[in-house]
C-alpha positions in Angstrom: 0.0 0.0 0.0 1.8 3.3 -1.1 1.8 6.2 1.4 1.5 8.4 -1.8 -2.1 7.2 -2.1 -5.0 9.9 -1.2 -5.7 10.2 2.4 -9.0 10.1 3.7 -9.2 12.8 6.7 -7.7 11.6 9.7 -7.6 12.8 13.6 -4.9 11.5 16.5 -6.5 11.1 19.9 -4.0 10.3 22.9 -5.6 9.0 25.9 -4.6 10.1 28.9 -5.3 9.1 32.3 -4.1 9.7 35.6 -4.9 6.9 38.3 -2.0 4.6 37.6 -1.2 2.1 40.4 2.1 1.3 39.4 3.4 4.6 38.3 0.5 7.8 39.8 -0.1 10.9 37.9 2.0 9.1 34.3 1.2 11.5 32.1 2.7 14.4 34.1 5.6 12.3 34.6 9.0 14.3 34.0 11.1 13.9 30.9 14.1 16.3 30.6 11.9 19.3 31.9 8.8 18.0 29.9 5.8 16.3 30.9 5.6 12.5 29.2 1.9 13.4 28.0 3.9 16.4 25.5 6.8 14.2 24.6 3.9 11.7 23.0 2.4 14.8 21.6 5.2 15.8 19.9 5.5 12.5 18.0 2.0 12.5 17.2 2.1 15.4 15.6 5.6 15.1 13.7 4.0 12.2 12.2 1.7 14.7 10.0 -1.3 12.5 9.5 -3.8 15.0 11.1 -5.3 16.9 14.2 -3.8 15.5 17.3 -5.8 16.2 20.2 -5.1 14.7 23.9 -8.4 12.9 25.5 -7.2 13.8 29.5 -9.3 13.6 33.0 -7.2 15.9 34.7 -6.9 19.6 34.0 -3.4 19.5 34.8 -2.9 17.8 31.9 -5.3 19.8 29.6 -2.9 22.7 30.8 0.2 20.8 30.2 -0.7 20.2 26.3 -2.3 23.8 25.9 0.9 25.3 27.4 3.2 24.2 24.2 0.3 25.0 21.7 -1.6 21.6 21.7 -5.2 21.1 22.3 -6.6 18.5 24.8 -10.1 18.0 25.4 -11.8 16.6 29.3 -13.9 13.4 29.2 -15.0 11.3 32.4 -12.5 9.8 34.6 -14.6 6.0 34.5 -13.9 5.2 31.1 -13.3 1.2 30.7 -11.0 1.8 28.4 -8.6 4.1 26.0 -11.0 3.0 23.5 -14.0 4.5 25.1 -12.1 7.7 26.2 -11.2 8.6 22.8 -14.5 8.3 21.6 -15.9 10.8 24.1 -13.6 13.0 23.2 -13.9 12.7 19.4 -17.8 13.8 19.9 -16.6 16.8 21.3 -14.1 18.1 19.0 -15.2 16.5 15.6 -19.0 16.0 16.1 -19.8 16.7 12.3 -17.6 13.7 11.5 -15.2 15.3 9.3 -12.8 12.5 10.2 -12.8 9.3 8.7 -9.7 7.9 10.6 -9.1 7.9 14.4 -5.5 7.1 15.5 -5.2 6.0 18.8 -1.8 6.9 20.2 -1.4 5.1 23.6 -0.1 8.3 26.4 2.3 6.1 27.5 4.7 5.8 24.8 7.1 8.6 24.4 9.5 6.7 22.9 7.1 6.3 20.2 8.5 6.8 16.3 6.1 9.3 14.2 7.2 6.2 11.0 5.4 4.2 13.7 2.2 6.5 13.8 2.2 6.4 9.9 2.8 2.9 9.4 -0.5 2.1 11.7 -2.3 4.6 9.5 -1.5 3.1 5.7 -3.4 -0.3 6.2 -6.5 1.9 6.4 -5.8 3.2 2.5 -7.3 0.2 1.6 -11.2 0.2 2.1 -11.9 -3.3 3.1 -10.0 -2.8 6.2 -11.9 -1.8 9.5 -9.1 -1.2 11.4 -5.3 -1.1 11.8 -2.3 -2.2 14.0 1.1 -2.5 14.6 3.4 -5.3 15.2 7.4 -6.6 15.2 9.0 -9.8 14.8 10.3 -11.7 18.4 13.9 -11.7 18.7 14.2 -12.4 22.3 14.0 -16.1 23.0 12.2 -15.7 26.5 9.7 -13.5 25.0 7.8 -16.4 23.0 6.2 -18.0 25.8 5.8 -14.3 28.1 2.4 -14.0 28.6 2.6 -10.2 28.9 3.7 -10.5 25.4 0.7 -10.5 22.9 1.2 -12.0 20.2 -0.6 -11.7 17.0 -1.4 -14.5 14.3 -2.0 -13.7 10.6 -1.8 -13.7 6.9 0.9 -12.3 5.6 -0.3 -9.7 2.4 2.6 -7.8 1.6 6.2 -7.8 3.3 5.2 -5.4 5.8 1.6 -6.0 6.4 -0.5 -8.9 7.3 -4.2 -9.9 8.0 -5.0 -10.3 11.7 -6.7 -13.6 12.4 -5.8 -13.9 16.1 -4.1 -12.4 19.2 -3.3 -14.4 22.2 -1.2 -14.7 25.0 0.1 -17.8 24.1 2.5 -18.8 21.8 1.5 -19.0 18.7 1.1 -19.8 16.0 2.8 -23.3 16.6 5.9 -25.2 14.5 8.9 -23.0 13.3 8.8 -20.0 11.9 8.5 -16.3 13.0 6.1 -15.2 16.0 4.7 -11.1 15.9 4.9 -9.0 19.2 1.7 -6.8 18.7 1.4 -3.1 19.6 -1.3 -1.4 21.3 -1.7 1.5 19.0 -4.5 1.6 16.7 -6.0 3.1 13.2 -9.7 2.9 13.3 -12.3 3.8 10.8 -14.8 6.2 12.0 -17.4 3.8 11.7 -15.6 0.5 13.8 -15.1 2.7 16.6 -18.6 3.7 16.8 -19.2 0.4 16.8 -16.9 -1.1 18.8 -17.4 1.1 21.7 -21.3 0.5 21.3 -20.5 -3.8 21.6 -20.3 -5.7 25.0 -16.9 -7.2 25.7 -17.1 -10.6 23.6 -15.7 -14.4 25.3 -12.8 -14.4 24.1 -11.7 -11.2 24.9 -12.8 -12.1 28.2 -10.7 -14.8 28.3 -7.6 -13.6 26.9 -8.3 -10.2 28.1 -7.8 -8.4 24.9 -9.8 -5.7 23.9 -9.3 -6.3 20.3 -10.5 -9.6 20.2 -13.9 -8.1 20.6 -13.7 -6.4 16.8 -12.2 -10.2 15.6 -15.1 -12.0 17.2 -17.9 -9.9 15.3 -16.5 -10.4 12.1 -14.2 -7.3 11.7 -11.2 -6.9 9.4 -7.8 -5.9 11.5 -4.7 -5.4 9.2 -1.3 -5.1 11.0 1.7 -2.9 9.8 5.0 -4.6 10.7 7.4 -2.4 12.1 11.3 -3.0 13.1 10.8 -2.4 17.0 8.5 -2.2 20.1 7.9 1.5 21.3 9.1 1.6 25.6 5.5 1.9 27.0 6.1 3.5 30.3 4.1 1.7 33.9 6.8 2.0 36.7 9.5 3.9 38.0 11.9 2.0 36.5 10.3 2.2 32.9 10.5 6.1 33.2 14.1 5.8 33.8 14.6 3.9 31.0 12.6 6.5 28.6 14.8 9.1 30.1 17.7 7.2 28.8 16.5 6.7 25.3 15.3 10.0 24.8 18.3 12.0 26.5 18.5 15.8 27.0 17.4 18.1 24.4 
């Protein structure tokens, strides 16, 4: 799929919430003098794909993005999930539906590449798709059989994109051959999101407590972009350290 193909209009949304139990108040976490909620703005919007707009329930945060010239938007703090959050706030600042594509760009990633952001976006150039994701290749031996490890299982369509038939926590598939580390950041059309957020968590995401699952199990088309390396998502201490590392002074 070429990325010099005609884009349909598209809108980032960053969730951002800030009851964490492992690492409280994330997204105001400091990076070299900047809050990690901006440093995953940045990226979002140096990946040129459209609007970026951060869905927060704190106004510390709404001030945060508005203080460097970005615009972030409250919704309620009991959202279920990033899914749900980024819906509310897609209402509110695109309510005549002007965009057709919602990237969902995970708060927690400041690590993330803007390629990244793109790469998620491009599967969605081709209209049978509902929605898009990312994933890499396993190189780590001990990371086949992680659980915390998701892994996704699919067709392979073109050398850098594949047809999602499954995700699990278990490795798979079986035999020889590679296994895909997926990537919680997703492309969605306008239309799957409405109704994905509108659909009960299905059995097997239940089970395998994967959101995504839930869009698989009522018959919806995921495409994944295959990318050379997992973004650092950032849930302890020690995770921030290491994104302070990676990024370095500026």
């Amino acid at each position: 799929m070429s990325d010099g193909q005609a884009r349909p209009p598209a809108i980032v949304i960053i969730p951002a919430r800030m009851a964490s139990t492992r690492l409280p108040g994330k997204p105001l976490a400091d990076i070299h003098g900047e809050a990690m909620i901006v440093h995953v703005w940045r990226r979002a919007v140096e990946a040129q794909i459209g609007t970026v707009v951060v869905a927060c329930d704190d106004a510390r945060v709404q001030q945060a993005i508005e203080a460097v010239g970005g615009t972030a938007v409250m919704t309620r703090p009991d959202h279920a999930s990033g899914s749900d959050r980024i819906f509310e706030a897609l209402q509110a600042v695109d309510p005549n539906g002007k965009a057709e594509i919602v990237v969902n760009v995970q708060g927690d990633l400041p690590t993330i590449a803007p390629a990244a952001i793109r790469a998620c976006f491009l599967p969605l150039l081709d209209p049978a798709v509902d929605v898009s994701t990312l994933a890499t290749e396993i190189n780590v031996e001990a990371e086949r059989t992680n659980p915390n490890v998701v892994k996704v299982v699919g067709t392979r369509l073109e050398p850098d994109r594949m047809r999602a038939l499954y995700f699990t926590r278990a490795t798979a598939p079986y035999g020889e051959g590679p296994l895909y580390h997926h990537i919680g950041l997703y492309a969605y059309r306008r239309s799957a999101l409405s109704r994905f957020v509108a659909m009960p968590p299905s059995e097997l995401e239940l089970r395998e407590k994967l959101e995504q699952l839930r869009l698989l199990e009522a018959g919806m088309r995921i495409d994944v972009a295959l990318v050379d390396d997992v973004p650092l998502g950032v849930d302890t201490p020690e995770h921030l350290e290491e994104a302070r590392l990676r990024l370095g002074a500026s």
